[in-house]
C-alpha positions as a printed Julia matrix, in Angstrom:
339×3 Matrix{Float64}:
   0.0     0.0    0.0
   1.44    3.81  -0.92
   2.18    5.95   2.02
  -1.24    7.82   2.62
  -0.99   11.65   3.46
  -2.5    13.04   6.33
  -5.62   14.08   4.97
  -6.03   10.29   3.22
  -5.02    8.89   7.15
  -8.1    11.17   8.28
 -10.72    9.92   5.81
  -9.19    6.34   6.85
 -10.41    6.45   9.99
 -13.82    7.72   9.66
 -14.84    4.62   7.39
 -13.58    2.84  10.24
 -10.78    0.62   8.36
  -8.4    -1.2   11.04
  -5.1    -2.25   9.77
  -2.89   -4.76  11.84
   0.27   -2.36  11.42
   0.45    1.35  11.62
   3.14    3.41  10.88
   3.25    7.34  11.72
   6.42    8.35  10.07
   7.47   11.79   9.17
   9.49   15.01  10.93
   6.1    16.46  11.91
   5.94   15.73  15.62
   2.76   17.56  15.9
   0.93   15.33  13.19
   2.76   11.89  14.7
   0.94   12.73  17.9
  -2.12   13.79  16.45
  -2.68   10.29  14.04
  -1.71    8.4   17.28
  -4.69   10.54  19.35
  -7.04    9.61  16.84
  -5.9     5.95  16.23
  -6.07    5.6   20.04
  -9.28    7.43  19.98
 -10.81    5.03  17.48
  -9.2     1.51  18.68
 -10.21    2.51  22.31
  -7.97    0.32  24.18
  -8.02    0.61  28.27
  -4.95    0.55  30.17
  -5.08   -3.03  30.39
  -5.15   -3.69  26.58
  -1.9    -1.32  25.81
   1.68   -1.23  25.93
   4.73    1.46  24.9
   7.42    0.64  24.25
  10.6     2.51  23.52
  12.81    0.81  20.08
  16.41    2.4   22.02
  15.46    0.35  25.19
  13.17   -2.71  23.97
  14.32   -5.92  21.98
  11.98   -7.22  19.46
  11.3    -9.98  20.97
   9.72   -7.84  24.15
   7.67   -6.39  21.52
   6.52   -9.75  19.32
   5.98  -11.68  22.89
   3.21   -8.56  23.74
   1.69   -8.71  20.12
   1.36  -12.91  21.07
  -0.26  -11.92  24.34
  -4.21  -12.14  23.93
  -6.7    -8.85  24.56
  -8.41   -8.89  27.77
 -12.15   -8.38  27.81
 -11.27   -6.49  24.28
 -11.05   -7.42  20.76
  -7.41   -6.53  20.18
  -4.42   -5.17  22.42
  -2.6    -2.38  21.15
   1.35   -1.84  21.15
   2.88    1.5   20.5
   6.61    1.67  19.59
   8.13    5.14  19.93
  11.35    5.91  18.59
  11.14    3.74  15.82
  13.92    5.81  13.84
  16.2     4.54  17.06
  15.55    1.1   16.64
  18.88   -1.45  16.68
  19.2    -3.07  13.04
  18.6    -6.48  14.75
  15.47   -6.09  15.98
  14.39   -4.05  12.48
  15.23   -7.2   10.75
  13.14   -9.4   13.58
  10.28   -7.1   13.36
   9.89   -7.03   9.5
   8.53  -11.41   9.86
   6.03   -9.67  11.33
   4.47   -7.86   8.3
   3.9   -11.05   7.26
   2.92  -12.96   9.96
   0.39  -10.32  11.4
  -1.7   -11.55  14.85
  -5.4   -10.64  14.56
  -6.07   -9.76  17.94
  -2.96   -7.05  18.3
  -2.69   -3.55  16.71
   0.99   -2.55  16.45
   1.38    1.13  16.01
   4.99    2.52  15.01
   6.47    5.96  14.96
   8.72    7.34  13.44
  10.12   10.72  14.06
  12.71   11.55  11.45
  12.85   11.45   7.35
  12.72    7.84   6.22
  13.98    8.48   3.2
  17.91    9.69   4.77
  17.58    6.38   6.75
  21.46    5.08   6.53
  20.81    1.9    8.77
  20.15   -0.77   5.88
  17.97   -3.08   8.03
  16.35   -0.17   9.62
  15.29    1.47   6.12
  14.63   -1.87   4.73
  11.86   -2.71   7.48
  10.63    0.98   6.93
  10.1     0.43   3.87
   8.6    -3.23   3.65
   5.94   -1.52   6.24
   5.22    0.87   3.65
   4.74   -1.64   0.95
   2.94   -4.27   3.22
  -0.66   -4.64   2.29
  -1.03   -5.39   6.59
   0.1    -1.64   7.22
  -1.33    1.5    6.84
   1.94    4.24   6.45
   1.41    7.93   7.04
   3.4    10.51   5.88
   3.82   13.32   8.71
   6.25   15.39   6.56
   6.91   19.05   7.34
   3.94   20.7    5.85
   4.2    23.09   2.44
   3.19   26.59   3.03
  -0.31   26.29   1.22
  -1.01   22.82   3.5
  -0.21   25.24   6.65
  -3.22   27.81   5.6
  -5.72   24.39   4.72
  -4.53   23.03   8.07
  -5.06   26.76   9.68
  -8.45   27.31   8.09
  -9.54   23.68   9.65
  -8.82   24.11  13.17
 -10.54   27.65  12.95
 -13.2    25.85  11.63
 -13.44   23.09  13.69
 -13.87   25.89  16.67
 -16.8    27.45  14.52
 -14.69   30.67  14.15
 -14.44   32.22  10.35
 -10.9    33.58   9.88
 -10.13   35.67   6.31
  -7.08   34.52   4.29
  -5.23   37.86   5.58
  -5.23   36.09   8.84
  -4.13   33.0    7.76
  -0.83   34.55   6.23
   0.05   36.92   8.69
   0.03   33.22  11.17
   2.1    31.84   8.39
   4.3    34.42   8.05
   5.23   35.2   11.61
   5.33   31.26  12.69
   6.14   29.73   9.42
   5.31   26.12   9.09
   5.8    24.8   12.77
   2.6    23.08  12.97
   2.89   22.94  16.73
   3.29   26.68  17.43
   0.66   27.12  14.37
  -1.49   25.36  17.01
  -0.9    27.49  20.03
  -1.65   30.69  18.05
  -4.64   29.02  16.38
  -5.88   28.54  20.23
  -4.49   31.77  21.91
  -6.6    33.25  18.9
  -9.87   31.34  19.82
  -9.32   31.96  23.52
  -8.99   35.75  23.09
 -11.88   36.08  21.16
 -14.03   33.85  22.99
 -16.59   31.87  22.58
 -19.55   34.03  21.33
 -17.75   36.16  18.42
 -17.05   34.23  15.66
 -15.21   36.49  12.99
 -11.26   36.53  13.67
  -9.91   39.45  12.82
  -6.46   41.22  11.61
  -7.32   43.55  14.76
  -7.63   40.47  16.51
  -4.25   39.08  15.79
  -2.5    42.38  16.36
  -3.49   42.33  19.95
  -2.96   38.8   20.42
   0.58   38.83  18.38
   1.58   42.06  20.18
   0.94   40.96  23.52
   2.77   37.56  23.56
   5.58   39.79  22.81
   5.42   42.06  25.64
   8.76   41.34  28.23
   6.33   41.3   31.09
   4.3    38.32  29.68
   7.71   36.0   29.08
   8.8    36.92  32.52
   5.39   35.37  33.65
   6.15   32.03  31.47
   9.65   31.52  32.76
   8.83   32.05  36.18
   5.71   29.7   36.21
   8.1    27.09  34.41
  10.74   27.67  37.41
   7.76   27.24  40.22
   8.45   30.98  41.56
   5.21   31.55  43.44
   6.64   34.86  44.95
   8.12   36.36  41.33
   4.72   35.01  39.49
   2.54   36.94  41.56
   4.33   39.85  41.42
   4.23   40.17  37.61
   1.08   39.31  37.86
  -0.15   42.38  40.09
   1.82   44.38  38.0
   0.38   42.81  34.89
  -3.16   43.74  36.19
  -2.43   47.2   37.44
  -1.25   48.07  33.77
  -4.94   46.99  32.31
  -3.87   43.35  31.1
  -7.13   41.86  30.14
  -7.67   38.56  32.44
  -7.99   36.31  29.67
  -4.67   37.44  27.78
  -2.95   36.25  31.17
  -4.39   33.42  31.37
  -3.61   32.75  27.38
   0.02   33.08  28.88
  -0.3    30.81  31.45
  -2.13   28.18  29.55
   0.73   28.18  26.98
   3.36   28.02  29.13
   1.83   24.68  31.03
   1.15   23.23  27.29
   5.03   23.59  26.46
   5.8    22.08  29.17
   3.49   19.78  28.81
   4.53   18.76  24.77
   8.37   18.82  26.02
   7.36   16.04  28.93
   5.86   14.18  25.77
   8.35   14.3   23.46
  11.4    13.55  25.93
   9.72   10.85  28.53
   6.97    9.43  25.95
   8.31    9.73  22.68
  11.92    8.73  23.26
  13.03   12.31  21.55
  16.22   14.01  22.57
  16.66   17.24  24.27
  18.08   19.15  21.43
  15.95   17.83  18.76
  12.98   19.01  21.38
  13.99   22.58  21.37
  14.64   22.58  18.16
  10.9    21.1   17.63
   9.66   23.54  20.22
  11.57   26.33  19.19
  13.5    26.99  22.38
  16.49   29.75  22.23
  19.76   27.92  22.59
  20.59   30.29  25.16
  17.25   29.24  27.2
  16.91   26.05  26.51
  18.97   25.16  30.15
  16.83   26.61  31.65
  14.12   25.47  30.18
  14.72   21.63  30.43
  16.09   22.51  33.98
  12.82   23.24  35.1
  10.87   21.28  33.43
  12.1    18.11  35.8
  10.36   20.4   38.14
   7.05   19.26  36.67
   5.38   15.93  36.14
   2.75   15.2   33.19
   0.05   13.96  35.18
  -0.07   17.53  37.31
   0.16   19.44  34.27
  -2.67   17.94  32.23
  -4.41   18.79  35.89
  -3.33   22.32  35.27
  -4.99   22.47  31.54
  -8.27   21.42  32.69
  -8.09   24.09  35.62
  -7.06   26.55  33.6
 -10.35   26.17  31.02
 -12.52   26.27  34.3
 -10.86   29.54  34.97
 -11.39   31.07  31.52
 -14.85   29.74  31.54
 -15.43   31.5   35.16
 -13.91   34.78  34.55
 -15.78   34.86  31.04
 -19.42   34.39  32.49
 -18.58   36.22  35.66
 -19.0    33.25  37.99
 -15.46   34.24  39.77
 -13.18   36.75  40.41
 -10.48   37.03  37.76
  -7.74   37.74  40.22
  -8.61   35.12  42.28
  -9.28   32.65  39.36
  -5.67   33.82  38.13
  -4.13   33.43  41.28
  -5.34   29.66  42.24
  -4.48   28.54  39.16
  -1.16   29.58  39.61
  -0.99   28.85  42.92
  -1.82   25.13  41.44
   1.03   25.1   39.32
   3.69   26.72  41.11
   2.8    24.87  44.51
C-alpha cells in the first residue's frame, strides 16, 4: 500500500478501516501525535489492553511476545513503539517477519520521528520500507507541511472551533510562525481563547493584539517564572500585569501556553523517546534558554500538568461568564502550578 498523506489517514479512519500495522512516520511531531490521538481514539484500548514501548530500550522480541499476548475483555491489544527511527538493526530485521505474519487480535502502532527516506541503517530502512509496501500496514506521511497545506490546516482548526478567519489572517500566522505546525497550534488557540466563545469572525485587529501581547517582556517573565515554580516572582508580575490593564484572559492565554510547552516537552522527551536538542529545536527553544528550560521542566510531572490544563479552562470559563473573580481565578491557578 502507498504511504497515505495526512488528509487520506483522516478519511481512513472515519470509514472505520483497522489495519494490523500502523506506521506514523514523518518530521512532523505535531501530526505523529495527532494520528496516534485519533488511532487511540478510534481503537479505544483501556490501560489493560496497551503497551509502549521505547525501540532504544526494547528488543523485538519484548515487543513480538506482547503482540502474542491475547486482549483482555477487548477485541485486540494495542502496542505502540516510539522511537522507531532509534531502533537497533537487529530487531528491524526481527520485526519485518512480522508484516507477514500479522496476529489478529494485536494492533501494532509505530512511529517514526525523522525522514525515512535519509535512513542510513540498511535493516532499519529496509523494514521501513517493507511496512510501507505491506498490504497489513497503513503508512502515514507526517512530513513538514508546504506553506499552502499550513493555511488548509489553519483554516480547519478555525473551523473546527466554529470561528471564520479571512485569508489575511491565515498569512500573517504563516508568516510570523512559518510552518511549525505545533506553534501554528498554540496561536490558532491563543486566537480562539482571546476572542471567545460568542464572536465568531477573527480578525487582523484580533491578531495584532494577540501577536503584540505575547511579545510584551512582562508576559515571558510570567512564562519563565511559572516554568521555574516561583510563586513569589509570578505573583508579582502578575499584580503588576493587572495594574497596567492586562485583560484577564490574555494572562491566562500566557499561562495556559506556558503549562502546554511544558506539557509537549514532557511528551516528546519521557513518551516519545526524543532528545533534548531535537525538542527545542521542535519547540523552538532559544539555545541560550533552553537550560533553563529543560532545567525546570524536571520540576514538573505530566500527570499535574494535564491537571493544570483542565483548571485553567474552568478559569477562563469562570472569569468569562462572571462566575469568579479574575484575580482570584488567576491566582489559584497559579498557585496550582507553582505549589
Amino acid at each position: 500500500m502507498p504511504i497515505l498523506k495526512i488528509q487520506d489517514f483522516n478519511k481512513l479512519v472515519s470509514s472505520k478501516i483497522i489495519s494490523p500495522v500502523y506506521l506514523f512516520v514523518g518530521e512532523e511531531f505535531y501530526l505523529i501525535d495527532l494520528c496516534l490521538s485519533k488511532i487511540e481514539q478510534f481503537l479505544t484500548a483501556d490501560d489493560l489492553n496497551k503497551e509502549i514501548f521505547y525501540a532504544s530500550e526494547s528488543s523485538a522480541e519484548d515487543i513480538l511476545n506482547a503482540l502474542q499476548t491475547f486482549p483482555f475483555l477487548s477485541e485486540r491489544k494495542v502496542i505502540i513503539v516510539k522511537g522507531t527511527n532509534k531502533i537497533k538493526a537487529v530487531d528491524a530485521e526481527r520485526l519485518t517477519g512480522y508484516l507477514s505474519n500479522i496476529i489478529e487480535t494485536s494492533c501494532l502502532i509505530l512511529l517514526y520521528s525523522d525522514n525515512y527516506k535519509k535512513e542510513t541503517v540498511a535493516k532499519r530502512k529496509e523494514f521501513i520500507n517493507k511496512c510501507i509496501a505491506s498490504k497489513n500496514c497503513i503508512a502515514v506521511d507526517c512530513r513538514k507541511q508546504y506553506e499552502n497545506e499550513v493555511k488548509v490546516f489553519i483554516k480547519n482548526e478555525f473551523d473546527q472551533r466554529d470561528k471564520i478567519v479571512s485569508h489575511d489572517v491565515i498569512s500573517r500566522i504563516v508568516n510570523e510562525n512559518g510552518t511549525d505546525l505545533l506553534n501554528i497550534s498554540n496561536e490558532i488557540e491563543k486566537l480562539s481563547l482571546f476572542v471567545g466563545k460568542n464572536k465568531k469572525d477573527i480578525t487582523q485587529n484580533d491578531f495584532e493584539k494577540i501577536s503584540g501581547y505575547t511579545k510584551e517582556v512582562n508576559i515571558y517573565s510570567l512564562s519563565s517564572n511559572i516554568e521555574a515554580k516561583d510563586l513569589k516572582k509570578t505573583i508579582f508580575i502578575l499584580e503588576k500585569l493587572l495594574s497596567e490593564g492586562e485583560e484577564p484572559v490574555m494572562i491566562l492565554s500566557a499561562i495556559s501556553s506556558a503549562v502546554r510547552k511544558m506539557l509537549n516537552a514532557k511528551s516528546m522527551i519521557e513518551e516519545q523517546g526524543i532528545s533534548v536538542d531535537d525538542t527545542a529545536s521542535a519547540l523552538r527553544i532559544h539555545s541560550f534558554y533552553a537550560g533553563s528550560f529543560f532545567a525546570n521542566l524536571k520540576k514538573h510531572n505530566t500527570k499535574k500538568l494535564k491537571i493544570n490544563l483542565k483548571t485553567i479552562l474552568q478559569a477562563d470559563i469562570s472569569i468569562k461568564t462572571g462566575n469568579s473573580d479574575a484575580t482570584s481565578a488567576l491566582e489559584k491557578n497559579i498557585l496550582s502550578i507553582c505549589n
